[in-house]
KEGU-231486 format. One record per atom (N, C-alpha, C, O): residue number from 1; x, y, z. Coordinates in Angstrom, 2 decimals. Layout:
<nodes>
(node NUM (X Y Z))
...
</nodes>
This chain:
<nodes>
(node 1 (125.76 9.97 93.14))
(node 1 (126.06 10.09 94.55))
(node 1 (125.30 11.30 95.13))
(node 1 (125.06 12.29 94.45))
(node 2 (124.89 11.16 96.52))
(node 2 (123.75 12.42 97.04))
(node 2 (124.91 13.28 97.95))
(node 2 (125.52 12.72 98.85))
(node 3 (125.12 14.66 97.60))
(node 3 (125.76 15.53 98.11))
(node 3 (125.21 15.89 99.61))
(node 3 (124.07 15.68 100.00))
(node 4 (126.03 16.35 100.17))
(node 4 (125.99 16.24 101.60))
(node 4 (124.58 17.41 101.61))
(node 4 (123.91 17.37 102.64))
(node 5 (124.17 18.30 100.64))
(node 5 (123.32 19.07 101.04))
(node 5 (121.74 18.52 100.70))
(node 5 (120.67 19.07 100.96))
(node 6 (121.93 17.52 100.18))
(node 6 (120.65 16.13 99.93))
(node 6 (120.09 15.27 100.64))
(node 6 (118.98 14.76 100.50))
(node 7 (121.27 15.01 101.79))
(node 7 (121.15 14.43 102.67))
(node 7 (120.03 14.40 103.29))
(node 7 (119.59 15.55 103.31))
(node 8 (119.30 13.64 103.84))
(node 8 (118.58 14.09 105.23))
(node 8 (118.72 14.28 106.28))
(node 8 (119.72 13.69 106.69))
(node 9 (118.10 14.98 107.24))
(node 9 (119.05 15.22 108.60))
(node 9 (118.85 14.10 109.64))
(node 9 (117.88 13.38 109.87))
(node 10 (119.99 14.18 110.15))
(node 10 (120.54 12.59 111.10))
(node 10 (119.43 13.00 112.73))
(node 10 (119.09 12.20 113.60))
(node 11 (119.09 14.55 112.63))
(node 11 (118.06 14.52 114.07))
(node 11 (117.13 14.36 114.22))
(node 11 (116.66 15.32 114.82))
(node 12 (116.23 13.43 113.96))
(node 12 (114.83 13.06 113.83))
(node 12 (115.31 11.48 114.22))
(node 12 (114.77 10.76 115.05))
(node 13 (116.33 11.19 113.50))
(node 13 (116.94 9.84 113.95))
(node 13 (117.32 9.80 115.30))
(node 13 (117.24 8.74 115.91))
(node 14 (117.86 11.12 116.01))
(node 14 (118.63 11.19 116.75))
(node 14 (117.70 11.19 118.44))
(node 14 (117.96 10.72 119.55))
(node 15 (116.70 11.89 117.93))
(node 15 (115.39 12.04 118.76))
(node 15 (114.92 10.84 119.01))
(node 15 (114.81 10.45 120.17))
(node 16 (114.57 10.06 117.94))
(node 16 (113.85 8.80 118.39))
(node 16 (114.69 8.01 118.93))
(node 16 (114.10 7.14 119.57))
(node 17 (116.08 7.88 118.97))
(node 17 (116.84 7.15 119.21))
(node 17 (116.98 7.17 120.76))
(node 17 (116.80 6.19 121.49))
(node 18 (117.41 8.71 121.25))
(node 18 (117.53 8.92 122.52))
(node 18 (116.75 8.77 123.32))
(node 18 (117.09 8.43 124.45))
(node 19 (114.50 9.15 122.72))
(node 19 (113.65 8.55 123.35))
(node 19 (113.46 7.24 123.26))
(node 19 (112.66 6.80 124.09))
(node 20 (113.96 6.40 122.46))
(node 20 (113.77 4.98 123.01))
(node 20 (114.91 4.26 123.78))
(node 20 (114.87 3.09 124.17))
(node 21 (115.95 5.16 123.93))
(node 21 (116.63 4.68 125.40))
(node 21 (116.10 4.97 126.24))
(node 21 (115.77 4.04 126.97))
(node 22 (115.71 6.27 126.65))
(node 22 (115.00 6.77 127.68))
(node 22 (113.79 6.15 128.10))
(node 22 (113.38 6.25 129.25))
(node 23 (113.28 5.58 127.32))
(node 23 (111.67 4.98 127.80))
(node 23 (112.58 3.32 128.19))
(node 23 (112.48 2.85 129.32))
(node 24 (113.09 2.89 127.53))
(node 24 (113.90 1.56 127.77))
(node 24 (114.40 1.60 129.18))
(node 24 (113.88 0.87 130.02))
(node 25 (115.46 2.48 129.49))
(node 25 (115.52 2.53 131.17))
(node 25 (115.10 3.18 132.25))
(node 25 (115.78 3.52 133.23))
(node 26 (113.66 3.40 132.00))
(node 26 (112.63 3.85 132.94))
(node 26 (112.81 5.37 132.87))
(node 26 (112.01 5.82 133.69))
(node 27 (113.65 6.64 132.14))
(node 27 (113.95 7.80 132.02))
(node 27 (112.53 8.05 131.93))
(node 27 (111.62 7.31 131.57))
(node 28 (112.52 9.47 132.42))
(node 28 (111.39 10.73 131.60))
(node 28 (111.72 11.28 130.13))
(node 28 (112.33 12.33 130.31))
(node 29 (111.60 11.07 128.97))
(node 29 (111.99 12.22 127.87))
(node 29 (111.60 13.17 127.92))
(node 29 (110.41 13.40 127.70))
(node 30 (112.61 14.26 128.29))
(node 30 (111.84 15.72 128.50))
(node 30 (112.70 16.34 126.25))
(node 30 (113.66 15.88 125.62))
(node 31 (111.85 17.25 125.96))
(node 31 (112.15 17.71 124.92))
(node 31 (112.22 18.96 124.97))
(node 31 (111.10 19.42 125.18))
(node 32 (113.23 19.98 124.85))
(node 32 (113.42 21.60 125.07))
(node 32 (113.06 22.12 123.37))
(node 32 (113.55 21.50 122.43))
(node 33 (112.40 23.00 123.22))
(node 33 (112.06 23.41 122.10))
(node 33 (112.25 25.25 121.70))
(node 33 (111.99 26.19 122.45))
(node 34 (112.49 25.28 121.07))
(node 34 (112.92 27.21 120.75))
(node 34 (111.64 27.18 119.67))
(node 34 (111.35 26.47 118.70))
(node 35 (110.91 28.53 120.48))
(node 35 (109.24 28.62 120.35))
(node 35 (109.41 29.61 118.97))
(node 35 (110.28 30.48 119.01))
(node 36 (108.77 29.48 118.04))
(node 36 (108.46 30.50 117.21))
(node 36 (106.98 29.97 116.59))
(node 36 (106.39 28.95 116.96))
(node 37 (106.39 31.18 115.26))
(node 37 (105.49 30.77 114.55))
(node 37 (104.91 29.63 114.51))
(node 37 (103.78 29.38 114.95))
(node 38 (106.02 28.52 113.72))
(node 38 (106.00 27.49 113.34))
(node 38 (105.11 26.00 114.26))
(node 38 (104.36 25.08 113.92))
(node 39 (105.65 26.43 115.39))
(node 39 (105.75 25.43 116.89))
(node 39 (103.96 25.56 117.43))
(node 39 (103.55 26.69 117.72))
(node 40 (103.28 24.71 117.49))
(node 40 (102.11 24.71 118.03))
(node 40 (102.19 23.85 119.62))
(node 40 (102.35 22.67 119.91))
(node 41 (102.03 24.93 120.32))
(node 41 (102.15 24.77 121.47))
(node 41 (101.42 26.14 122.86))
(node 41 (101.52 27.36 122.74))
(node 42 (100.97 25.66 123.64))
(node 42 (100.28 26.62 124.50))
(node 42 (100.66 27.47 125.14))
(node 42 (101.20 27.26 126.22))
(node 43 (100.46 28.80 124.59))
(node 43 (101.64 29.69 124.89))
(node 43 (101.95 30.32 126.02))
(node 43 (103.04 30.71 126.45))
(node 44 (100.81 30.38 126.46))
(node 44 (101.29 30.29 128.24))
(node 44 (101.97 29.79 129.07))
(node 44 (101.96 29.93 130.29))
(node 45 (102.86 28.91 128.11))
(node 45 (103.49 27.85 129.11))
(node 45 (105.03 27.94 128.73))
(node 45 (105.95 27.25 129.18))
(node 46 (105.10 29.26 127.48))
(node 46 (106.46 29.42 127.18))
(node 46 (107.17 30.49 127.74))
(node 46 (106.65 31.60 127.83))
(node 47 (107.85 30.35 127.97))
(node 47 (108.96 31.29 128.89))
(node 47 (110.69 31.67 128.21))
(node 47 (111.60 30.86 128.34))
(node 48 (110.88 33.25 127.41))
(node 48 (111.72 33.20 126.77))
(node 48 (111.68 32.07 125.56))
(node 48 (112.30 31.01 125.46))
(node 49 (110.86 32.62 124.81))
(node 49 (110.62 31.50 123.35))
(node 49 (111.40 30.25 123.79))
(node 49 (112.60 30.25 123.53))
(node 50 (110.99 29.40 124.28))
(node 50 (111.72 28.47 124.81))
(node 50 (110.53 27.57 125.51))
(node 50 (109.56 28.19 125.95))
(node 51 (110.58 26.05 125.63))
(node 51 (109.45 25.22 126.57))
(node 51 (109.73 23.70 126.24))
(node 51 (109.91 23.21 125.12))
(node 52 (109.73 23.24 127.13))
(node 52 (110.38 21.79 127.77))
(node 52 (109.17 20.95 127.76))
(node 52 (108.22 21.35 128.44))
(node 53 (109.07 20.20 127.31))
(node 53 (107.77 19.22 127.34))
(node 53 (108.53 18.02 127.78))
(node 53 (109.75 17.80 127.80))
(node 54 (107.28 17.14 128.21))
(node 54 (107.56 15.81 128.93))
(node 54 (106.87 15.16 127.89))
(node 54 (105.69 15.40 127.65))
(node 55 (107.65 14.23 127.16))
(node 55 (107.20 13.27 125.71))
(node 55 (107.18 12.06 126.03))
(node 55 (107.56 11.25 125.19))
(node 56 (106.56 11.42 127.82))
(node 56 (106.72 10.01 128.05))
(node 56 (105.82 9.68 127.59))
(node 56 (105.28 10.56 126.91))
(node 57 (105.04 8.24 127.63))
(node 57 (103.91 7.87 127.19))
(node 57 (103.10 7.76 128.28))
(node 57 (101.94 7.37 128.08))
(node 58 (103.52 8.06 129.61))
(node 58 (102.54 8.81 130.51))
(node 58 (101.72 9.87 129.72))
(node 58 (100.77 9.87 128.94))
(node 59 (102.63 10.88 130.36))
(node 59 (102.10 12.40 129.76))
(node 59 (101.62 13.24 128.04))
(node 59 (101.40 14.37 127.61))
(node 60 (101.64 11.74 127.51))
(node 60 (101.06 12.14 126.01))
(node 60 (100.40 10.86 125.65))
(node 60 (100.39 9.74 126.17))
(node 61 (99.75 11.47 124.38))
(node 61 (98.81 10.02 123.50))
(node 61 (98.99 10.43 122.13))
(node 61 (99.23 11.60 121.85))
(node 62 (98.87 9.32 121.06))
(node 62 (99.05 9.34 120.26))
(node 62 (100.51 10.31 119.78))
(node 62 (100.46 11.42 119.25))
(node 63 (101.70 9.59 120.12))
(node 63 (102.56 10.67 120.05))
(node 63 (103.39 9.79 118.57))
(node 63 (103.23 8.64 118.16))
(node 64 (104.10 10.65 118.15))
(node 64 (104.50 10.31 116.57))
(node 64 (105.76 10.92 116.35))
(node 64 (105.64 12.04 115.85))
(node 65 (106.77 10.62 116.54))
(node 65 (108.18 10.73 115.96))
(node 65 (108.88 10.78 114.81))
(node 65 (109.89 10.09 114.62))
(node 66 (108.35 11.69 113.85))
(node 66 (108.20 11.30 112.51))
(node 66 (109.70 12.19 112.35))
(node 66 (110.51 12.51 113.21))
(node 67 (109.70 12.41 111.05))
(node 67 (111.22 13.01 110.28))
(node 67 (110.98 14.53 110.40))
(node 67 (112.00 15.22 110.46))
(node 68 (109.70 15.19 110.44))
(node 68 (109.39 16.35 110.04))
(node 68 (109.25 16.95 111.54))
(node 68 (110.06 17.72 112.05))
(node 69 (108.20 16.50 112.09))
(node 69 (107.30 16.93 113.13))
(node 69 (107.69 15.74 114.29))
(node 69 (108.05 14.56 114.21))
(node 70 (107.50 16.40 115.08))
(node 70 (106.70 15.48 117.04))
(node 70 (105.49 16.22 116.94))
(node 70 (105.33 17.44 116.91))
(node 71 (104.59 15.22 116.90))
(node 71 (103.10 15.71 117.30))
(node 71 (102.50 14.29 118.13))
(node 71 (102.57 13.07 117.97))
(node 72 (101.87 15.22 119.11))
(node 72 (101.03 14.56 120.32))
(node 72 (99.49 15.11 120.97))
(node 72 (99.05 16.20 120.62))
(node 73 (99.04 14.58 121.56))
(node 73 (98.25 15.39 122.67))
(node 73 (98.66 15.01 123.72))
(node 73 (99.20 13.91 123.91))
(node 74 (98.37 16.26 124.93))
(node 74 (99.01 16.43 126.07))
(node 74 (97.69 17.04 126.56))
(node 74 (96.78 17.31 125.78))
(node 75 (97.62 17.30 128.30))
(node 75 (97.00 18.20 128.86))
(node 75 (97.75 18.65 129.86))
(node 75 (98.34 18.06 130.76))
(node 76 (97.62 20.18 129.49))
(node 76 (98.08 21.15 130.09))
(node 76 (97.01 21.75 131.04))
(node 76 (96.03 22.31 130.53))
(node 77 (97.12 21.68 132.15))
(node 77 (96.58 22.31 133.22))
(node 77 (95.19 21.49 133.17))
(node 77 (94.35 21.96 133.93))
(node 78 (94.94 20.80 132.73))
(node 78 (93.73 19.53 132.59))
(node 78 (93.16 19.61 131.62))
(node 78 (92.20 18.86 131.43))
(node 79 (93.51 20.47 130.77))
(node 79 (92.61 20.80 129.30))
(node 79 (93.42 20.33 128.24))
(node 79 (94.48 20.89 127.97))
(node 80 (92.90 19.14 127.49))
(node 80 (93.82 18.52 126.49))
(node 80 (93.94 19.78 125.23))
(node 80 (93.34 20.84 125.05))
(node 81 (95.06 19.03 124.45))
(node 81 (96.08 19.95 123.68))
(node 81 (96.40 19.15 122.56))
(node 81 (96.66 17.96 122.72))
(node 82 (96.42 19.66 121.50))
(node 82 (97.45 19.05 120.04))
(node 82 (98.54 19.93 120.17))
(node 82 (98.47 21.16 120.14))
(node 83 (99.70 19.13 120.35))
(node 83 (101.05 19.69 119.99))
(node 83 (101.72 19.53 118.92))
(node 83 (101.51 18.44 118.40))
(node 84 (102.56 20.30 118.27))
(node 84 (103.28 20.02 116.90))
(node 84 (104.26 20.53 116.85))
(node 84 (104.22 21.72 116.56))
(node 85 (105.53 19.95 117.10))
(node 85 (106.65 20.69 117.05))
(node 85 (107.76 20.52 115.96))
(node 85 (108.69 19.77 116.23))
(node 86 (107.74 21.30 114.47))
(node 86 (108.93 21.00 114.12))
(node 86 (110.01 20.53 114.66))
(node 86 (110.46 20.92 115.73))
(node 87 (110.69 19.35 113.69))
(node 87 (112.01 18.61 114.27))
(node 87 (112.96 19.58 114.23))
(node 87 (113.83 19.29 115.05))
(node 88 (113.23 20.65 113.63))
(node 88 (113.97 21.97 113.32))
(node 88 (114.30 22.42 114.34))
(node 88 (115.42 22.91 114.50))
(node 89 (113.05 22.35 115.61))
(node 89 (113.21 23.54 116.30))
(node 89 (113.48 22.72 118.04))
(node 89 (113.80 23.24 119.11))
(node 90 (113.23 21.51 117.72))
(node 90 (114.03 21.22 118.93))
(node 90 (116.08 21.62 119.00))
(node 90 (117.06 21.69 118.25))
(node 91 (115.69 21.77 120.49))
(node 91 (117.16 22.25 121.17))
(node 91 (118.02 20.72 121.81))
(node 91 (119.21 20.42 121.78))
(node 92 (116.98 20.09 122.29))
(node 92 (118.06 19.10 123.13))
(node 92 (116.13 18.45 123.25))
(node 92 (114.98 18.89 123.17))
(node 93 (116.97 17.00 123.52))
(node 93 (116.10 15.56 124.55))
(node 93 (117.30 15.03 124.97))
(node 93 (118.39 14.68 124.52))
(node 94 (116.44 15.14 126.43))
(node 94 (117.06 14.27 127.81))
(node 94 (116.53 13.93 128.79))
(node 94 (115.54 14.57 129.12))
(node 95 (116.95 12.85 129.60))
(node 95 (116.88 12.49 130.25))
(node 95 (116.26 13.44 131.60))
(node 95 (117.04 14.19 132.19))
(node 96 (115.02 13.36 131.96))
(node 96 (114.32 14.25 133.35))
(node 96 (115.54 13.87 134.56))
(node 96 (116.27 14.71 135.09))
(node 97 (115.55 12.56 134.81))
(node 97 (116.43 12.06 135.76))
(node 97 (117.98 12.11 135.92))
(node 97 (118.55 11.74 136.95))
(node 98 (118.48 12.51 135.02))
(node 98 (120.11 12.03 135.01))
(node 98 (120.45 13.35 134.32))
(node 98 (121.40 14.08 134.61))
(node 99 (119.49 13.58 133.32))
(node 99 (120.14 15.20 132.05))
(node 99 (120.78 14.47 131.65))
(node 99 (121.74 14.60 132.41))
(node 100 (121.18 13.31 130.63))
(node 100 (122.00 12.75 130.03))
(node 100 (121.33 12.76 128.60))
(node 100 (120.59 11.82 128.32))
(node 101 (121.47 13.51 127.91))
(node 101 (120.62 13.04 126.30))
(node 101 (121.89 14.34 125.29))
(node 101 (123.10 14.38 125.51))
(node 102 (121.30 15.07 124.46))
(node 102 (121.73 15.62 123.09))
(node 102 (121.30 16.83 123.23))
(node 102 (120.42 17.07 124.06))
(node 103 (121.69 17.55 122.66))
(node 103 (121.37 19.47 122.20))
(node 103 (122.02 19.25 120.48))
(node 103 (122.92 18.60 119.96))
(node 104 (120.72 20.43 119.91))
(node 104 (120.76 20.47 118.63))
(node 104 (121.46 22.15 118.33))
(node 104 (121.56 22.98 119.23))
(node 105 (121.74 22.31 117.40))
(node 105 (121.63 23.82 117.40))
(node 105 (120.55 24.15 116.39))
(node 105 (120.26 23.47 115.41))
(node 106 (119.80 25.73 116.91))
(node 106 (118.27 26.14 116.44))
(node 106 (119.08 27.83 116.14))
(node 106 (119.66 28.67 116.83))
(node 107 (118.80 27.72 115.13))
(node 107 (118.79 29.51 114.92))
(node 107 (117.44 30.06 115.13))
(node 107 (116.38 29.48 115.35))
(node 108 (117.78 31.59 114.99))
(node 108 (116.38 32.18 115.02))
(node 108 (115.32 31.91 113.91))
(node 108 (114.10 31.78 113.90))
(node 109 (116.53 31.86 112.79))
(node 109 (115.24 32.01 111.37))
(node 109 (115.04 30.48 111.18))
(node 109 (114.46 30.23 110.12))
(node 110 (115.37 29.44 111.91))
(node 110 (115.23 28.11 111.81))
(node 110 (115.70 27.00 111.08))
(node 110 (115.28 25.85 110.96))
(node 111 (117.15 27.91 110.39))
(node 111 (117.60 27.11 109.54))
(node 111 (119.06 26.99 109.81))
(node 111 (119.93 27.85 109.98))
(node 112 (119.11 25.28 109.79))
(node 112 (120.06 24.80 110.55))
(node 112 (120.92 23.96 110.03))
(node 112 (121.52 23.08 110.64))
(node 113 (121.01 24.25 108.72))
(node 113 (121.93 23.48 107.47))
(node 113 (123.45 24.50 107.42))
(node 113 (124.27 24.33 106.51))
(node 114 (123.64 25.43 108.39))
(node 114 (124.66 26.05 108.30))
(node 114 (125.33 26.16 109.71))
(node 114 (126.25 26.89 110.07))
(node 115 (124.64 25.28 110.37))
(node 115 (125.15 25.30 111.99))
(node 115 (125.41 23.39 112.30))
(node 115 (124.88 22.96 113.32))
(node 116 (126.09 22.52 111.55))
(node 116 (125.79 21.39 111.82))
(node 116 (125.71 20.53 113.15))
(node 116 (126.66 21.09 113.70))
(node 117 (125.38 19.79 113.89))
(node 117 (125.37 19.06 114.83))
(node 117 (127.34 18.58 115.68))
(node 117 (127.95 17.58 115.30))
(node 118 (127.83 19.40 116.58))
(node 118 (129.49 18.72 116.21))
(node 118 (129.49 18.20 117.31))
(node 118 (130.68 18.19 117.62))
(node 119 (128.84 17.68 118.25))
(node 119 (129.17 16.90 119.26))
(node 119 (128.17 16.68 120.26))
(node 119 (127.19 17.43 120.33))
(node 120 (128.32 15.74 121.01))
(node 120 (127.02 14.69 121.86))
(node 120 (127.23 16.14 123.28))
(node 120 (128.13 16.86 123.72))
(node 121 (126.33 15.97 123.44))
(node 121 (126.07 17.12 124.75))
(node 121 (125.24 16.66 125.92))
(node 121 (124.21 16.04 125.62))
(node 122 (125.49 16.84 127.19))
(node 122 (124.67 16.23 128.64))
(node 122 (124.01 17.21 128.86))
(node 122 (124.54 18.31 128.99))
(node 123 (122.62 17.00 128.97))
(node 123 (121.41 18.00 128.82))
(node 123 (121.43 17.69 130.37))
(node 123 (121.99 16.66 130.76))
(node 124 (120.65 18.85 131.52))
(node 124 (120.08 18.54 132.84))
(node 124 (119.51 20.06 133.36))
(node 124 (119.99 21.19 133.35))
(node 125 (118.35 19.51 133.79))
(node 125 (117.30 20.60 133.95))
(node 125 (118.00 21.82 135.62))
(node 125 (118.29 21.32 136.70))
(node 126 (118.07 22.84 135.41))
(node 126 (118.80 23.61 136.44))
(node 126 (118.58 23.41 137.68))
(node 126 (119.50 23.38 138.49))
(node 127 (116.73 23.14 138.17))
(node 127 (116.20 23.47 138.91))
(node 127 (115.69 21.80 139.63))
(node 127 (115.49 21.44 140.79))
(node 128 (115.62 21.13 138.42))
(node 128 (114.98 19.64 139.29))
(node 128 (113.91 19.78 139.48))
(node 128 (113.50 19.11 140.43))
(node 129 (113.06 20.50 138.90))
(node 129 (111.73 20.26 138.94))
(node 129 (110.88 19.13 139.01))
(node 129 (111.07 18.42 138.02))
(node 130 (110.39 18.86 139.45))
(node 130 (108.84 17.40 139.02))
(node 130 (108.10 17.91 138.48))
(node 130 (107.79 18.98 139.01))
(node 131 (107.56 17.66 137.55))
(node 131 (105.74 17.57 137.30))
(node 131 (105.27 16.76 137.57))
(node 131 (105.86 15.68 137.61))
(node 132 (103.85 16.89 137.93))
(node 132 (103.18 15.77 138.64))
(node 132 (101.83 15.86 137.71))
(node 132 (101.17 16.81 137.30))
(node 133 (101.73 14.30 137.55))
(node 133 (100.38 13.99 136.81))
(node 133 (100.75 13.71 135.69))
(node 133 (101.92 13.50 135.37))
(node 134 (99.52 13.67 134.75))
(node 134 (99.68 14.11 133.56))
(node 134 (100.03 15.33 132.84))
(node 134 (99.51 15.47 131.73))
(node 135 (101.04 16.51 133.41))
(node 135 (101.07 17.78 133.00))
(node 135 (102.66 17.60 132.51))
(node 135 (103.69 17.51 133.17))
(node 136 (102.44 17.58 131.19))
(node 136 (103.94 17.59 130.02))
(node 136 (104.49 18.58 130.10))
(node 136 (105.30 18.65 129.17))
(node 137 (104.53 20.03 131.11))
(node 137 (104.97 20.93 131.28))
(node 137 (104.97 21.40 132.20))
(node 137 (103.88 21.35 132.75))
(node 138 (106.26 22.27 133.10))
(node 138 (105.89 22.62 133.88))
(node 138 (105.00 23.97 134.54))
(node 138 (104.62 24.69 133.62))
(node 139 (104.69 24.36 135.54))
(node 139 (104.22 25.40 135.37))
(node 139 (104.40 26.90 134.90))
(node 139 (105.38 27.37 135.47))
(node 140 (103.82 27.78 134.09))
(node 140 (104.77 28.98 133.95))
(node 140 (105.93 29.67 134.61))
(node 140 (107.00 29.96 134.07))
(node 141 (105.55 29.90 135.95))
(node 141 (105.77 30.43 136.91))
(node 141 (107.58 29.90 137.09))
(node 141 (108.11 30.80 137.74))
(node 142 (108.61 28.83 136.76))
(node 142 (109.06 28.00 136.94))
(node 142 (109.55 26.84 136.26))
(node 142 (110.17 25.96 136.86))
(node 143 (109.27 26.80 134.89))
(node 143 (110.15 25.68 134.04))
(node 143 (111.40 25.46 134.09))
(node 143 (112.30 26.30 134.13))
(node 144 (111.50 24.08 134.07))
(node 144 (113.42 23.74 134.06))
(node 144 (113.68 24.60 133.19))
(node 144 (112.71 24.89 132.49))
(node 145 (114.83 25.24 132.90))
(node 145 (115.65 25.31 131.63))
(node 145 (116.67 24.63 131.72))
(node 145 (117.42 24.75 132.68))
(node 146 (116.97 23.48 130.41))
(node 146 (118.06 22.69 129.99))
(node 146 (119.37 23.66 130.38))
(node 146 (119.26 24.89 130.43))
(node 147 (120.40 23.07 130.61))
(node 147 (121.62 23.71 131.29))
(node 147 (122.41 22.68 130.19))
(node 147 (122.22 21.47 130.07))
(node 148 (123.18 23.37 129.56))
(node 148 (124.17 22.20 128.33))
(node 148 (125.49 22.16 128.89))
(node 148 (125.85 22.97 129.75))
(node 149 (126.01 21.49 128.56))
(node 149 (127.42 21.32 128.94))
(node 149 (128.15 19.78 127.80))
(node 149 (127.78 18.61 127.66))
(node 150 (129.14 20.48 127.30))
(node 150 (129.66 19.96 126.21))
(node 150 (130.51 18.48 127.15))
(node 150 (131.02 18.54 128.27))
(node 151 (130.42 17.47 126.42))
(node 151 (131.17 16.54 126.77))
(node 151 (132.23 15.70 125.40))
(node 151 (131.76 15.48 124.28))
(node 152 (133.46 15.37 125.75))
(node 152 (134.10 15.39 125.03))
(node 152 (135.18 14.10 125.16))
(node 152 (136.08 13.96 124.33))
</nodes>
């Protein structure tokens, strides 16, 4: 029998799951990520180790939902990008339109086998931002930050 610490983790499942509702009823998947080392992403565009990407199949190509990683290209400010974001280090995917999706918990040192997942959470961006175009982020100056709120 595989002990609960063998397991694999249920959020990589949980990610793809919520982005293929979201693309299913016309949603934006926005993805909030807690920035460190690890996270390949353009750092100008992070604000408080922290950055919200837009993971539709508008605003990315070749994007890959794997167990480990989200990796895509994006262009940021018109200059394309490889992104790579440990599954570790996402915080929440939701819904651009509604904030209806999941929050994960992310420690600092990135390890999250001692903080487990205990309940479904309504993600929604503070500010209501748009991005427009192809830009998977918003501008520095101004990114949503996910606003959580426990539902029960």
């Amino acid at each position: 029998m595989i002990s609960d610490a063998e397991l694999p983790s249920t959020r990589p499942y949980l990610i793809r799951a919520l982005y293929d509702w979201c693309s299913e009823n016309g949603f934006t998947p926005y993805v909030a990520v807690k920035v460190d080392n690890t996270v390949q992403v353009p750092r100008e565009y992070v604000q408080g180790d922290e950055i919200v990407l837009n993971v539709s199949m508008d605003a990315t190509s070749s994007l890959k939902l794997g167990n480990e990683f989200i990796e895509f290209k994006a262009r940021f400010g018109g200059k394309p990008r490889d992104i790579m974001v440990p599954i570790q280090r996402v915080m929440a995917i939701y819904a651009r339109e509604n904030g209806q999706g999941m929050a994960f918990p992310v420690s600092d040192n990135g390890d999250t086998t001692s903080s487990p997942l205990s309940s479904v959470t309504a993600v929604s961006a503070q500010d209501g931002t748009e991005l427009q175009g192809d830009e998977p982020t918003p501008p520095p100056t101004s990114p949503p930050r996910p606003f959580l709120k426990r539902i029960k």
